[in-house]
C-alpha positions in Angstrom: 0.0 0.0 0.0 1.5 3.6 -1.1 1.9 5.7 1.9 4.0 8.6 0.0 1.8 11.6 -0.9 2.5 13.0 -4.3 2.9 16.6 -4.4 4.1 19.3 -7.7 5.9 22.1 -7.2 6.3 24.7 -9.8 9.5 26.8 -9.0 12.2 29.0 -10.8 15.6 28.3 -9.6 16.6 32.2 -9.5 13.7 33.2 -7.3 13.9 33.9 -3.5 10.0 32.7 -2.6 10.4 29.9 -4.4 13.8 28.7 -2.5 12.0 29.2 0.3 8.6 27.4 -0.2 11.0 24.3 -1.7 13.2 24.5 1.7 9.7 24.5 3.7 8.0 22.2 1.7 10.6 19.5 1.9 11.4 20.1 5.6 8.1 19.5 5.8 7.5 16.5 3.5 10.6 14.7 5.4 11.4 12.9 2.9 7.9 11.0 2.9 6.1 12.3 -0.1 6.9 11.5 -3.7 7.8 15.2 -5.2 8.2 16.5 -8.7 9.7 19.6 -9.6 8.1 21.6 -12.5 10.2 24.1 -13.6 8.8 27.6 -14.5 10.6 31.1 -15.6 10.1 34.3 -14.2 12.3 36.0 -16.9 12.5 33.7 -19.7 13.7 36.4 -21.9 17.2 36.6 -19.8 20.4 36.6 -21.1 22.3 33.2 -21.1 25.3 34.5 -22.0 27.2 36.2 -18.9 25.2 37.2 -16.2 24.8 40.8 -14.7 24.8 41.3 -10.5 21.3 41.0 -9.8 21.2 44.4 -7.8 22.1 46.3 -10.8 19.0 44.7 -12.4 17.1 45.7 -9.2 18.6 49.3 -9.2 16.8 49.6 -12.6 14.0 47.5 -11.9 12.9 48.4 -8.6 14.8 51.6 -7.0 18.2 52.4 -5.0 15.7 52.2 -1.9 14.6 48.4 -2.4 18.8 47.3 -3.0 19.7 49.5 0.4 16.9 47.5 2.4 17.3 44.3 1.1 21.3 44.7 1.8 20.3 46.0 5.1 18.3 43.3 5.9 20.9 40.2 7.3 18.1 38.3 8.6 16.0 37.4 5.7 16.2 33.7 5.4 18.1 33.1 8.3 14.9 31.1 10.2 14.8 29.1 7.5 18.7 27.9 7.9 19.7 29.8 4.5 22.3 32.2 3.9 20.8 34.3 1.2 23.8 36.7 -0.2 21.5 39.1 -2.9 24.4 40.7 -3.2 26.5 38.0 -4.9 23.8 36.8 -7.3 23.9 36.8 -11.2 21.4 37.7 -13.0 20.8 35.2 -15.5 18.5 32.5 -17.6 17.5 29.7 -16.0 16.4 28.0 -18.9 19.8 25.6 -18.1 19.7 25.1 -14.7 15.8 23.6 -15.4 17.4 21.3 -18.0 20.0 20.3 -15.0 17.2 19.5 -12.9 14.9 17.7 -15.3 18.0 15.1 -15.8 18.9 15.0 -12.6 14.8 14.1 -11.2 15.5 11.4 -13.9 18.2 9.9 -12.0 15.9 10.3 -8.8 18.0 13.4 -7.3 16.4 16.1 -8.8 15.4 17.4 -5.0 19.0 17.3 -4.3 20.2 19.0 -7.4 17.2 21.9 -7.2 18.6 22.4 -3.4 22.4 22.7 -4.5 21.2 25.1 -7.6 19.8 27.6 -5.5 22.3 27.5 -3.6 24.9 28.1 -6.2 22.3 31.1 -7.1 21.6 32.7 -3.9 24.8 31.8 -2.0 27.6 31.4 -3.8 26.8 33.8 -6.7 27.9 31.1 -9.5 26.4 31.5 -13.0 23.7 29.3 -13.5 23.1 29.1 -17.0 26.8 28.3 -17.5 27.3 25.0 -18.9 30.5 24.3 -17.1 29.6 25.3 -14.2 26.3 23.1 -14.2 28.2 20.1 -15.3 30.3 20.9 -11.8 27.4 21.3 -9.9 25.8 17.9 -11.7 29.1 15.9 -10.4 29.3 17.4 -6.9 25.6 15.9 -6.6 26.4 12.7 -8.5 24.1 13.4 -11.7 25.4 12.0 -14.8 26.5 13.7 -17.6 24.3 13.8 -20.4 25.0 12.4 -23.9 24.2 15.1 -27.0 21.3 13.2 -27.9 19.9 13.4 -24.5 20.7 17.2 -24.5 18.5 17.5 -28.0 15.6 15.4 -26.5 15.7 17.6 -22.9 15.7 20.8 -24.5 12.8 19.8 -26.8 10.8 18.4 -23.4 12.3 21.5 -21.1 10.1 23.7 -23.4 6.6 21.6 -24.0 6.9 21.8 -19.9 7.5 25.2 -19.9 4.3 25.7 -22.0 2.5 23.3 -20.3 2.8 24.9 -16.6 2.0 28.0 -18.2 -0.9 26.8 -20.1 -2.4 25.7 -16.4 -2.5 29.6 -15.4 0.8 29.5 -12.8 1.8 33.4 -13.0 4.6 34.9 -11.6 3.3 35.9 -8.5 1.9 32.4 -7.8 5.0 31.0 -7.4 6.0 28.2 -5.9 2.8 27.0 -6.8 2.5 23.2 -4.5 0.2 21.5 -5.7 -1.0 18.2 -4.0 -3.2 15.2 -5.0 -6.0 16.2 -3.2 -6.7 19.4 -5.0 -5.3 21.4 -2.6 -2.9 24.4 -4.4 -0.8 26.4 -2.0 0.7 29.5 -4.1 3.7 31.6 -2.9 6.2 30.7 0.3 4.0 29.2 3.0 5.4 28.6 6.2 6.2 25.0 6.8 3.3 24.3 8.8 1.0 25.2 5.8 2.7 22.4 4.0 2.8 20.3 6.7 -0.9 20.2 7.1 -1.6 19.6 3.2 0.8 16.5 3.3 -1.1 14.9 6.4 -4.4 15.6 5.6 -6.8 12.5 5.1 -7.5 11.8 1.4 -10.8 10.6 0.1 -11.0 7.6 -0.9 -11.3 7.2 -5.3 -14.4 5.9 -6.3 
């Protein structure tokens, strides 16, 4: 008899709510519900090629004000056990880093290889749509490296995904968007308890 609750999450790998949600969610899930990640892009019209420091997008974007709070601000993500350094972070396309994670949930650590991508993202400030620096990533969490064929066949299914969580209505703002198999859609970072509640409560029976 299954006892593993199946849940979707719809992230991007270079947003802030969603690395939280995905920390909460999986604190919360414990390692006892079956999870797929489905990827999504906030900017899918970024550059690839280089990446710019993410507060210089947000000094255009958003104001001097918003980059001197959020540089203020040392304790955002620190309940959470993250160490969120904004001011590291490359702006970039994530388009990549999704095809890492679609391989990598292939191999059955694609909850492991999400985790250690925002991480590179958020904490380390390493260029995530860098090939060689995803193939590094993809070794240090034991993914294997794809062959050219598989690259050809993973971008083609990387954007019919795209399309398709779009297509279901997911917006920016809804992200992560957790969906689990009773129906019940949770949309932004909600604390863990939130999830925790979804994943334990009783399911009615089919039929």
């Amino acid at each position: 008899m299954r006892t593993e609750r199946r849940v979707e999450i719809a992230l991007d790998l270079a947003c802030v709510r969603c690395y939280l949600g995905f920390t909460r969610l999986t604190r919360a899930a414990g390692g006892e519900a079956e999870l797929t990640i489905r990827p999504f892009q906030a900017e899918p019209d970024a550059p690839s090629a280089g990446g710019e420091p993410l507060f210089e997008v947000w000094r255009r974007t958003r104001g001097e004000a918003f980059v001197r709070q959020v540089a203020s601000d040392t304790s955002f993500g620190v309940a959470d056990g993250l160490e969120l350094r904004f001011e590291r972070a490359l702006f970039t396309n994530t388009f990549e880093a999704h095809r890492l994670v679609a391989r990598a949930s292939a191999q059955g650590v694609g909850e492991r290889m999400a985790e250690r991508l925002f991480r590179a993202y958020f904490t380390d400030g390493l260029l995530i749509s860098d090939r060689t620096t995803l193939a590094r990533l993809a070794a240090e969490t034991g993914v294997v490296a794809a062959t050219d064929a598989d690259d050809h066949s993973g971008t083609a299914a990387l954007r019919a995904e795209l399309d398709r969580v779009r297509a279901l209505g997911v917006q920016v703002d809804a992200v992560p968007y957790v969906a689990f198999e009773d129906g019940t859609v949770l949309e932004g970072a909600q604390p863990e308890a939130a999830y925790r509640a979804a994943l334990t409560a009783p399911l009615t029976p089919a039929g």
